[in-house]
DSSP file (Angstrom, degrees, kcal/mol; ACC not computed):
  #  RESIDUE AA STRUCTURE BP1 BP2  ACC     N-H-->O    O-->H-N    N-H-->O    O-->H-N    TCO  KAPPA ALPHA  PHI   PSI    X-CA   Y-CA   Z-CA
    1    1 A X              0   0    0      0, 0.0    43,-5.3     0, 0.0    44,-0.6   0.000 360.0 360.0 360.0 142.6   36.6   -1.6  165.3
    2    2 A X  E     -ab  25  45A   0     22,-1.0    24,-1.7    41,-0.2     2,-0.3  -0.941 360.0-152.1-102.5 130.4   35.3   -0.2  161.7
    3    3 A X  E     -ab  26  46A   0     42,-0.6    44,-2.3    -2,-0.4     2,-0.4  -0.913   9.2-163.9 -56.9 126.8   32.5    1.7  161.1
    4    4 A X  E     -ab  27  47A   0     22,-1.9    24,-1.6    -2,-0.3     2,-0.5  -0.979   1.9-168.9-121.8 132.2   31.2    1.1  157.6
    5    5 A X  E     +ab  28  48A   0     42,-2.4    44,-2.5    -2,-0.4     2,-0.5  -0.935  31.9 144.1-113.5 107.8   28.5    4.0  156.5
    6    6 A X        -     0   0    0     22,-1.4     6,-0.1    -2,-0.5    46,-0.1  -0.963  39.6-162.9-149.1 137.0   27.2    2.6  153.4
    7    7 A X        +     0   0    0     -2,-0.5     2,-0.4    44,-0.2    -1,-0.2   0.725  66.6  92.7 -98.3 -14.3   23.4    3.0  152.3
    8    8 A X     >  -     0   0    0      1,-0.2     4,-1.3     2,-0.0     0, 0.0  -0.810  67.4-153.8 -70.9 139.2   23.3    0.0  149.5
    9    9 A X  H  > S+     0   0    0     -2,-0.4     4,-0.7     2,-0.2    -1,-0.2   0.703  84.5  53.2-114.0 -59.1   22.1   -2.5  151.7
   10   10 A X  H >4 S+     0   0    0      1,-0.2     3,-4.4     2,-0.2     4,-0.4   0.891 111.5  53.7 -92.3-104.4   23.9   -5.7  149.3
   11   11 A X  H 3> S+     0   0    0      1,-0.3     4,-1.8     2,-0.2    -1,-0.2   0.215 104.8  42.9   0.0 -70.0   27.0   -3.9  149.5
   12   12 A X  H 3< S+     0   0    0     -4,-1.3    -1,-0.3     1,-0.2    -2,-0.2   0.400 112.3  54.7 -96.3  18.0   27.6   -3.4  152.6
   13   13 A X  T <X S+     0   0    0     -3,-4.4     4,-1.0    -4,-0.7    -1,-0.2   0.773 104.1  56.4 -95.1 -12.9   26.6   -6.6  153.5
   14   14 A X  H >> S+     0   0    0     -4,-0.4     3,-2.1     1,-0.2     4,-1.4   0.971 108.4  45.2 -64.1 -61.5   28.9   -8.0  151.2
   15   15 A X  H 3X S+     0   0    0     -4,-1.8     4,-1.6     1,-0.3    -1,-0.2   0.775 112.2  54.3 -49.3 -25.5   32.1   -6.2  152.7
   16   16 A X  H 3> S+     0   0    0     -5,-0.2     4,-0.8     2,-0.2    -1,-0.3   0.871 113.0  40.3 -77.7 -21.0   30.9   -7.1  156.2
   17   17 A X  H X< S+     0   0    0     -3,-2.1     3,-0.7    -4,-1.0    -2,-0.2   0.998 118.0  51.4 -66.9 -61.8   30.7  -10.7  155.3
   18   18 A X  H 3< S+     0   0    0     -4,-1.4     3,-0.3     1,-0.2     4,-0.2   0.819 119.5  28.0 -27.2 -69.2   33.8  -10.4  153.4
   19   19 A X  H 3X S+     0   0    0     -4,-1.6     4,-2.3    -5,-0.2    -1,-0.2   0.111  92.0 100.2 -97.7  13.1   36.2   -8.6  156.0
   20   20 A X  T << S+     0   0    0     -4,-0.8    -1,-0.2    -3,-0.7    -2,-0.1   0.466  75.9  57.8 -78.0  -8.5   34.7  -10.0  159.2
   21   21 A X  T  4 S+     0   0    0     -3,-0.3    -1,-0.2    -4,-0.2    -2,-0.1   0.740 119.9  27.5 -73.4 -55.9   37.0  -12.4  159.6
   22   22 A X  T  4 S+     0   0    0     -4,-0.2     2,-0.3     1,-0.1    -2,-0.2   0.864 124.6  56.6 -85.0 -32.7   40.0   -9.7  159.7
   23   23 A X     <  -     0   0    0     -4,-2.3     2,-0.2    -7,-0.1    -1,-0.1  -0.871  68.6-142.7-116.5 137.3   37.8   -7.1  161.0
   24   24 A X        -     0   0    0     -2,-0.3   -22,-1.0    -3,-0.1     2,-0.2  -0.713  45.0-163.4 -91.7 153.4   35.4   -6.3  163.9
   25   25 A X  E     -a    2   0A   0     -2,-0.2     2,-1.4   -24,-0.2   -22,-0.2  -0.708  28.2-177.7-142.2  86.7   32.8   -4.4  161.7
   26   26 A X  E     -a    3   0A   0    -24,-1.7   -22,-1.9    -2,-0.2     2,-0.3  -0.457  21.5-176.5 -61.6  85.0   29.9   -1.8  162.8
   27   27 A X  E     +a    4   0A   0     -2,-1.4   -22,-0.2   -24,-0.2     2,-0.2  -0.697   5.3 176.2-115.2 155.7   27.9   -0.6  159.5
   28   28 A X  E     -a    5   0A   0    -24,-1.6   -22,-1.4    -2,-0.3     3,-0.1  -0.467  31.6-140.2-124.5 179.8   25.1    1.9  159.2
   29   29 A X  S    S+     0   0    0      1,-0.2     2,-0.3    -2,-0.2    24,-0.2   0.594  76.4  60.1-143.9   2.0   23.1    3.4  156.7
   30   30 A X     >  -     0   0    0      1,-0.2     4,-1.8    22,-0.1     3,-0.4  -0.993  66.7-134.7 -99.6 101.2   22.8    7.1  157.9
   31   31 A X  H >> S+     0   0    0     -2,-0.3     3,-2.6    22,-0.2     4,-1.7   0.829 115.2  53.4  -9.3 -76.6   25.0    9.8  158.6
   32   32 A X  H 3> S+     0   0    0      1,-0.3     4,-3.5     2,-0.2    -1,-0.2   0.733  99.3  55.7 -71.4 -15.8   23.2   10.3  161.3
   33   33 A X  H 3> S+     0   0    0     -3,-0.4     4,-2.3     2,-0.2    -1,-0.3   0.915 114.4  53.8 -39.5 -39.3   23.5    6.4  162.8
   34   34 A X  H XX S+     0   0    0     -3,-2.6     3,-0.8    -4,-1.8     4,-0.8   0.980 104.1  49.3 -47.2 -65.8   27.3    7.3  162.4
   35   35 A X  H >< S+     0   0    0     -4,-1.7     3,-0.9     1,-0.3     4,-0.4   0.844 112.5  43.5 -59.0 -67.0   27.2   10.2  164.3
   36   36 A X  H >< S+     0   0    0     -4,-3.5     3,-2.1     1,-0.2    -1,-0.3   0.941 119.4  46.6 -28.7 -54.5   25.4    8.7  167.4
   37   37 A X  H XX S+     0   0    0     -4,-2.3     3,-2.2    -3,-0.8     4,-1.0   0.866 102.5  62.6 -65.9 -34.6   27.8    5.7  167.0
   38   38 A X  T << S+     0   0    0     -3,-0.9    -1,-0.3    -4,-0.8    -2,-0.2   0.417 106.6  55.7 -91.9  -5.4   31.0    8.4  166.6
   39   39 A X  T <4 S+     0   0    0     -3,-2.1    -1,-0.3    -4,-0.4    -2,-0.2   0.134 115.0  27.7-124.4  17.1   29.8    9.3  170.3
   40   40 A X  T <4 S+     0   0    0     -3,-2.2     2,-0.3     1,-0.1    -2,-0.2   0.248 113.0  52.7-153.0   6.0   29.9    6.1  172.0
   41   41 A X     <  -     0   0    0     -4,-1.0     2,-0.3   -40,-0.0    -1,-0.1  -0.864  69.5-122.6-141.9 175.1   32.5    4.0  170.4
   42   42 A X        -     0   0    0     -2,-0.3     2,-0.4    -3,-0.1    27,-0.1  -0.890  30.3-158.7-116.0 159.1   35.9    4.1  169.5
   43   43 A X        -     0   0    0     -2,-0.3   -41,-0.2    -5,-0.1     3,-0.2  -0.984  18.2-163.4-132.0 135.2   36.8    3.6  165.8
   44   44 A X  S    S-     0   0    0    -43,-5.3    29,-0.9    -2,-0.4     2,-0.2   0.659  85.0  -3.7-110.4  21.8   39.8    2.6  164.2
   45   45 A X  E     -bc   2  73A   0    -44,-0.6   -42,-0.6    27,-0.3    -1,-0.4  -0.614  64.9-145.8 178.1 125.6   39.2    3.5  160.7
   46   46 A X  E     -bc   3  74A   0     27,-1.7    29,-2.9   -44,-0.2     2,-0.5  -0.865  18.6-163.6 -96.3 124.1   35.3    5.1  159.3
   47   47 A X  E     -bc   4  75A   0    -44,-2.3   -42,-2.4    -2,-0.3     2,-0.4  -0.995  21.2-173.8-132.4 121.9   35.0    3.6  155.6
   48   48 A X  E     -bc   5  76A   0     27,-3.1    29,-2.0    -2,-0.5   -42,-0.1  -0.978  35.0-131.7-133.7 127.6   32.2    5.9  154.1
   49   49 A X  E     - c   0  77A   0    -44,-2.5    29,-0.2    -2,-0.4     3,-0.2  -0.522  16.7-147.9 -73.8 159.8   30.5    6.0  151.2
   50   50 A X  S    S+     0   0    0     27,-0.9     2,-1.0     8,-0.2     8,-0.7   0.801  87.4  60.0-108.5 -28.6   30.6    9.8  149.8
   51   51 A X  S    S+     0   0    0      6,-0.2     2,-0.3    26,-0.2    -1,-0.2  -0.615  73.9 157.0 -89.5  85.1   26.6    9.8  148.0
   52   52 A X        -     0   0    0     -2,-1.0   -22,-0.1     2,-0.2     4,-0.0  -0.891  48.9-102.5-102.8 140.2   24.2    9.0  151.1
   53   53 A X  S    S+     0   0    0     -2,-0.3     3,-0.5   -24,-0.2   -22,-0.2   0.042  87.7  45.2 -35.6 145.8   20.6    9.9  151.3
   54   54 A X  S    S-     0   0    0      1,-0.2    -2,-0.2   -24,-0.1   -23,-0.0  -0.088 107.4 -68.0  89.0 147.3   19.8   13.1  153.6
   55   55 A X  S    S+     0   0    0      2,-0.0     2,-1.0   -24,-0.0    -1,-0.2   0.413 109.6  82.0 -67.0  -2.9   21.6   16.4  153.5
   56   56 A X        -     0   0    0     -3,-0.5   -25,-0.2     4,-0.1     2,-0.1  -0.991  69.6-151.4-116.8 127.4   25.1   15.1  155.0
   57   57 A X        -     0   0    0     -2,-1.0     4,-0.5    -6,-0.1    -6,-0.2  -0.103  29.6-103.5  -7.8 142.2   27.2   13.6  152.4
   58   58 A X  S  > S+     0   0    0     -8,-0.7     4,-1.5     2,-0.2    -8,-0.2   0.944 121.8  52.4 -56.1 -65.0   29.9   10.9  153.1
   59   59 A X  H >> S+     0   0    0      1,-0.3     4,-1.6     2,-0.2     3,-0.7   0.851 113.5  37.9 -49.4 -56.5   32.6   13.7  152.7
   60   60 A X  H 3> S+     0   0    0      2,-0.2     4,-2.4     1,-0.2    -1,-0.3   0.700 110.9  63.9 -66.9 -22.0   31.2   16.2  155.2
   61   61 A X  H 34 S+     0   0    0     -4,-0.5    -2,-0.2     2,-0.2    -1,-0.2   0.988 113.5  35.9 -47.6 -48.0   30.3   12.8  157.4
   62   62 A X  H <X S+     0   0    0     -4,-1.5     4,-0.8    -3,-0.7    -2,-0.2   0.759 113.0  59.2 -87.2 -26.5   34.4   12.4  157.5
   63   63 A X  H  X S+     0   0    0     -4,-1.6     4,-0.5     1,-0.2    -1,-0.2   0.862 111.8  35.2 -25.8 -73.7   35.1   15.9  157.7
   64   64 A X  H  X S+     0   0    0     -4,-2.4     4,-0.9     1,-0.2     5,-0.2   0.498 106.5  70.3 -84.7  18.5   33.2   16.6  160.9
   65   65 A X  H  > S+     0   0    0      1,-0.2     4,-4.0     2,-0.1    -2,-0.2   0.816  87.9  70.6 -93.8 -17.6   34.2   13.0  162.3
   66   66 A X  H  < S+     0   0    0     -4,-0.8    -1,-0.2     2,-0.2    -2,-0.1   0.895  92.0  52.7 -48.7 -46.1   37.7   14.5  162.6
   67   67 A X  H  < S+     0   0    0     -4,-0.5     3,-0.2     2,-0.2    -1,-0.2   0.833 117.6  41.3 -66.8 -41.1   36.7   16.9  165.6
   68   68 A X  H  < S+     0   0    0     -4,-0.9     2,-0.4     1,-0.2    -2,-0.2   0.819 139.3   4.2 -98.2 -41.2   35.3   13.8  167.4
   69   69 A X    ><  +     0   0    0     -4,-4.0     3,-0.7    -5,-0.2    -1,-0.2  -0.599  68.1 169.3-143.6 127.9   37.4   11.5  166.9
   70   70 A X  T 3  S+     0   0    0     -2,-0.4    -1,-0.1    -3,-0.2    -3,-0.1   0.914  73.2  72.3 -87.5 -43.5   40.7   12.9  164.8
   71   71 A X  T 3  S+     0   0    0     -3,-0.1     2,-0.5    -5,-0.1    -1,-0.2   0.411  77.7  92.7 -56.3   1.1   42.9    9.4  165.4
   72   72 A X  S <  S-     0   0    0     -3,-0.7   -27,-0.3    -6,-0.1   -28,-0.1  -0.899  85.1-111.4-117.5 139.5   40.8    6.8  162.9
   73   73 A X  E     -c   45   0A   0    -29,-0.9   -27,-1.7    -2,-0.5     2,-0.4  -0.336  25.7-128.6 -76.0 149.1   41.8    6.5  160.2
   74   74 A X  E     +c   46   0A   0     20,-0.4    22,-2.7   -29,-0.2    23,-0.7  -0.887  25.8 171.4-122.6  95.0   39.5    8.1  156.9
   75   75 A X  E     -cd  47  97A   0    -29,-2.9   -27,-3.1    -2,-0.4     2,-0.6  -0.973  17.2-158.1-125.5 153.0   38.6    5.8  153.6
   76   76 A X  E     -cd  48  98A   0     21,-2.1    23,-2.3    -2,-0.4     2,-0.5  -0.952   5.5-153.3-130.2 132.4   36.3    7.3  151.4
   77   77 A X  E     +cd  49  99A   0    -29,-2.0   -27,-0.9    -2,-0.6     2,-0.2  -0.795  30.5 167.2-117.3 126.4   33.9    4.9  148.7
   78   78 A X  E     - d   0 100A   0     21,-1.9    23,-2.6    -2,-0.5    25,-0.0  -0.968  47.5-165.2-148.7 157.8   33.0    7.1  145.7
   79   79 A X  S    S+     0   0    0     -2,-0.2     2,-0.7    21,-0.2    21,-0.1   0.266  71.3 112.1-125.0   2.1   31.5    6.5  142.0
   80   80 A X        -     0   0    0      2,-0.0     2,-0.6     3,-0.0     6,-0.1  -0.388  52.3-168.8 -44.1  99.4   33.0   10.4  141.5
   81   81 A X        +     0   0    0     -2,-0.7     2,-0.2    19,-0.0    19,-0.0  -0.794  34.5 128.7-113.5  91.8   35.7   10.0  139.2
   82   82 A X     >  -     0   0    0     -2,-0.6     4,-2.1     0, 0.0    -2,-0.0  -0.837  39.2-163.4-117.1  98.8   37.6   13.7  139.3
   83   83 A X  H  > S+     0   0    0      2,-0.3     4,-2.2     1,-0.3     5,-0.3   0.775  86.5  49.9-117.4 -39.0   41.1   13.2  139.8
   84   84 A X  H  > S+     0   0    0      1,-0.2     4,-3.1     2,-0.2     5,-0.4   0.922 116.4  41.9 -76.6 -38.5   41.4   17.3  140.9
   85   85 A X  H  > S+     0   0    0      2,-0.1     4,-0.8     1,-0.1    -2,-0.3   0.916 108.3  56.3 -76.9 -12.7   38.8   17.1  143.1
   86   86 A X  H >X S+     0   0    0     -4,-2.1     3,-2.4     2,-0.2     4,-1.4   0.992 108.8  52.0 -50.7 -78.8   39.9   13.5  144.6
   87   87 A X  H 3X S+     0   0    0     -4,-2.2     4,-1.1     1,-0.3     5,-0.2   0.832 118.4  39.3 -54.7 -21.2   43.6   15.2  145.6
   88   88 A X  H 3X S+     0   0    0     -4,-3.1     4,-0.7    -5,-0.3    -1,-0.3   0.836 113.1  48.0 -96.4  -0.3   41.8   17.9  147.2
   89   89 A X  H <X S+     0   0    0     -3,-2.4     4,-0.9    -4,-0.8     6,-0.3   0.625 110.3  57.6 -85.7 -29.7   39.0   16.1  148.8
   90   90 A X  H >X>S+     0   0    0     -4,-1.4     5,-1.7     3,-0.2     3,-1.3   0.995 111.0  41.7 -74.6 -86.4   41.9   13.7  150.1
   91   91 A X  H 3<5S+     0   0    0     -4,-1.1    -2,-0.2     2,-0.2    -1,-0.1   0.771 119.5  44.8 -16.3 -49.5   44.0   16.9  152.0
   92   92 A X  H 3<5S+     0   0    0     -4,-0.7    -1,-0.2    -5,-0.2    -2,-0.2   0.811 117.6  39.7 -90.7 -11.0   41.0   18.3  153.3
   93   93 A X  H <<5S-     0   0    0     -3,-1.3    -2,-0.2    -4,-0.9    -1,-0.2   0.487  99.8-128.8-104.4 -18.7   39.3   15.1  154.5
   94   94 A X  T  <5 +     0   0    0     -4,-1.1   -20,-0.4     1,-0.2    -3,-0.2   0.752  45.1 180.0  60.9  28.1   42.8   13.5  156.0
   95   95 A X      < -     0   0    0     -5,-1.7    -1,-0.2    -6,-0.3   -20,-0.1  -0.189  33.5-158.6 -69.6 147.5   41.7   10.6  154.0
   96   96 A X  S    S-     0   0    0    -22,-2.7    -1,-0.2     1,-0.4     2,-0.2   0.392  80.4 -17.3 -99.5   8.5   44.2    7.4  154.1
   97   97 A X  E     -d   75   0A   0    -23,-0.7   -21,-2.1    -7,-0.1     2,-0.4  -0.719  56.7-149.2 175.8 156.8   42.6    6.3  150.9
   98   98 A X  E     -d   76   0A   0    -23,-0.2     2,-0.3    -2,-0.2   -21,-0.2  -0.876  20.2-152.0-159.1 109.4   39.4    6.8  148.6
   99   99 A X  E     -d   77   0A   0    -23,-2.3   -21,-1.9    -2,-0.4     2,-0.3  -0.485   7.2-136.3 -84.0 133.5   38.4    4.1  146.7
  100  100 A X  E     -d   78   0A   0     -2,-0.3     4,-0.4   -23,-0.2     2,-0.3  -0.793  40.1 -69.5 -99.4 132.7   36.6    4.5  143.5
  101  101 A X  S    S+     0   0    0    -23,-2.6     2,-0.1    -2,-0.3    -1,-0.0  -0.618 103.9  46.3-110.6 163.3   33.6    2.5  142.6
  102  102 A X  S    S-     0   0    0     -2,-0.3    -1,-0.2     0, 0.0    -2,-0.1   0.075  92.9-142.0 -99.8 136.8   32.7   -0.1  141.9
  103  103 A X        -     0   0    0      1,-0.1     2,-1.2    -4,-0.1     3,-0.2   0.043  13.8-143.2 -84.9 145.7   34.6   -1.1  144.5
  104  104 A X    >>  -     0   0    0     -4,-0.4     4,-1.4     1,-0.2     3,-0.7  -0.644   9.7-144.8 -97.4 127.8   36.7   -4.1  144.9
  105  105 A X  H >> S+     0   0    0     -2,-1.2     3,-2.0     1,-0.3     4,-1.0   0.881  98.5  60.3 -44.5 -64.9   37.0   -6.0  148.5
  106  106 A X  H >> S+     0   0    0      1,-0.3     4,-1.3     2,-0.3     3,-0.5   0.776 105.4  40.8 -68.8 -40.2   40.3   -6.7  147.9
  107  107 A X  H <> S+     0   0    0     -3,-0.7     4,-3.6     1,-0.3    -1,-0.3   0.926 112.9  57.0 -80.6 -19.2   41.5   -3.4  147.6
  108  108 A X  H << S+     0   0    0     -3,-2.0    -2,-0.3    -4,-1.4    -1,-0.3   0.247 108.4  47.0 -70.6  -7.2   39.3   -2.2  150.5
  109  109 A X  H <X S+     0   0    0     -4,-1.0     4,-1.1    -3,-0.5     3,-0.3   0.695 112.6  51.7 -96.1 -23.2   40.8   -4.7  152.8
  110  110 A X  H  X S+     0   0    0     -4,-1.3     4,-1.1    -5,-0.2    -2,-0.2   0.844 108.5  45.4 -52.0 -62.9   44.0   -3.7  151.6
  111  111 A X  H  < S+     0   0    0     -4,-3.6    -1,-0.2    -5,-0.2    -3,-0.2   0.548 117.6  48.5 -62.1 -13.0   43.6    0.1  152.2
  112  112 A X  H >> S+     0   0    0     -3,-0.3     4,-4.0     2,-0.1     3,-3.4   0.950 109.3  52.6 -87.0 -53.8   42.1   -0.7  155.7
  113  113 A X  H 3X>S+     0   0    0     -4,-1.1     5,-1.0     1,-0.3     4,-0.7   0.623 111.9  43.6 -66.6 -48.7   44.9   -3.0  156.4
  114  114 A X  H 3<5S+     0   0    0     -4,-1.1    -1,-0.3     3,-0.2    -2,-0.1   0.447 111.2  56.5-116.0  26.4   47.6   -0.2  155.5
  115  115 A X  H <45S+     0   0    0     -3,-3.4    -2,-0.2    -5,-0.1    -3,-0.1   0.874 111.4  42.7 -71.6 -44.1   45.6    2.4  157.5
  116  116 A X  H  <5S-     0   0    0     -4,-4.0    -3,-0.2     2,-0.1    -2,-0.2   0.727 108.7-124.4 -77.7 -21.9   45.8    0.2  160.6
  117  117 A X  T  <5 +     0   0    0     -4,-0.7     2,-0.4    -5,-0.3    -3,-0.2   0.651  68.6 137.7  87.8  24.4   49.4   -0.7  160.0
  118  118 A X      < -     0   0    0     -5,-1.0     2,-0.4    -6,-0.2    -1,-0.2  -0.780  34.6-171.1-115.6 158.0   48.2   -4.1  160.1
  119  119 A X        -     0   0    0     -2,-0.4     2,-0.3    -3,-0.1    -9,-0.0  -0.916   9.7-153.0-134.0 138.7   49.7   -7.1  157.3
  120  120 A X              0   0    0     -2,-0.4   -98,-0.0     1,-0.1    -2,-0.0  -0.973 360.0 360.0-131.5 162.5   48.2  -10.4  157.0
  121  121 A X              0   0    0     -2,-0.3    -1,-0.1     0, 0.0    -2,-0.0   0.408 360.0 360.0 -96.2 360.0   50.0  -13.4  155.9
């Protein structure tokens, strides 16, 4: 299962519509929906956007989601285009990938796809 933290509303219904087929897909629009959910479910990849309403941040979302659950995998949705702060944001976040926006499905099923280890034909 995915959790998708994404606050445009058109967005993240396209990507659920979009990857729901390959993927079971839980999306929010809070930090703090995550954070309840990050305490009752198991996730196998958190795809977060990093500019959310509300004092917690996408980054810090994925950051403390590490402590709870440290095994799912990290993709991080930005319209932040800083290439030093991306490699370090990347290291410090254990992100398997951070997608730059605006974003394309196809590379976001792609990056999920070689978090999970999983290939479609």
């Amino acid at each position: 299962m995915i959790l998708l933290l994404e606050d445009e509303a058109e967005l993240s219904r396209v990507i659920c519509t979009t990857l729901e087929q390959e993927f079971e897909i839980l999306a929010v629009t809070t930090a703090e929906q995550a954070r309840e959910l990050l305490q009752s479910h198991r996730f196998a990849a958190l795809v977060c956007d990093h500019n959310l309403p509300g004092p917690m941040q996408g980054l810090d979302f994925l950051i403390e989601a590490i402590k709870v659950q440290p095994e799912a995998r990290r993709i991080l949705l930005t319209g932040f285009i800083n290439p030093e702060v991306l490699a370090n944001v990347e290291t410090v976040a254990r992100l398997s990938a951070c997608l730059v926006k605006p974003l394309h499905i196809a590379r976001l099923r792609q990056a999920l796809r070689d978090a999970l280890g999983t290939h479609q034909e």
